[in-house]
N, C-alpha and C positions, 0 to 999 in steps of 0.2 A: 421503401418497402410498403406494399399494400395489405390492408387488412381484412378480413372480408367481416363483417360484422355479424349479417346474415347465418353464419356456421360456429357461430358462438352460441354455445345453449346457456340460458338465461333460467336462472332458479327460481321459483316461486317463494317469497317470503313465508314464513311459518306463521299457521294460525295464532291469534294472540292465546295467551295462558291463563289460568284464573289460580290460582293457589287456595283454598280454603282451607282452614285451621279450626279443630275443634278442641275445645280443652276437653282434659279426660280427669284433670289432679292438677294438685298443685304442682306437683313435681313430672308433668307427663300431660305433650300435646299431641296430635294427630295433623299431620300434611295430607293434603289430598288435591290432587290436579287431574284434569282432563289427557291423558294418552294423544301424542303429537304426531303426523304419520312424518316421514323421512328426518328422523332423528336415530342416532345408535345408544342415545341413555340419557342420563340428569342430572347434575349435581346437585345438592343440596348444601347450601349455605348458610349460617348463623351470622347476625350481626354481635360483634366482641366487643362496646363500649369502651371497654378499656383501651382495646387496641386502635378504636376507630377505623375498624374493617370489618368486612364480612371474611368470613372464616369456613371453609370446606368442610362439613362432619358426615358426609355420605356422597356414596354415585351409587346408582340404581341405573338398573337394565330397562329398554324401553317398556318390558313387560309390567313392572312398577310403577304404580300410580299413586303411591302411598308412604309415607314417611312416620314414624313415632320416634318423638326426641325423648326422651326417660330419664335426662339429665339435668333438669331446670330447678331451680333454687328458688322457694317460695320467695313473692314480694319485685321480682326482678323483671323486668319487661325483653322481650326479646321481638327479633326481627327476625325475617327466612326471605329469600330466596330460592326458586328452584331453575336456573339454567340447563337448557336441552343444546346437546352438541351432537 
């Protein structure tokens, strides 16, 4: 069986991401990323210590460029991720 290589369409890698974080409170940060084109949304991730995983606490529409966590416990360090699918 032949393959024709040529008539395969080949995807362009996604722009890299930058995540920036502003504290707002002790208990309350700010996500903010640059808008990706040919993605359908985002998920937002929290690193869980305890669990030693990252943990899913939002998806946003591509229209979304912004995240506030309102849930953080003074004194505690936290991680984020934000993956586009």
């Amino acid at each position: 069986m032949k393959t024709d290589v040529s008539s395969e369409k080949s995807q362009k890698p996604l722009d890299k991401m930058t995540l920036k974080a502003n504290i707002k409170s002790t208990s309350k940060i700010s996500l903010q990323w640059k808008k990706l084109d040919r993605v359908s949304g985002y998920a937002i991730y929290r690193y869980d210590s305890g669990k030693q995983q990252y943990k899913k606490i939002k998806t946003v529409s591509t229209q979304e460029t912004s995240y506030t966590d309102s849930k953080l416990k003074s004194g505690k360090t936290y991680c984020y991720k934000i993956v586009p699918y």
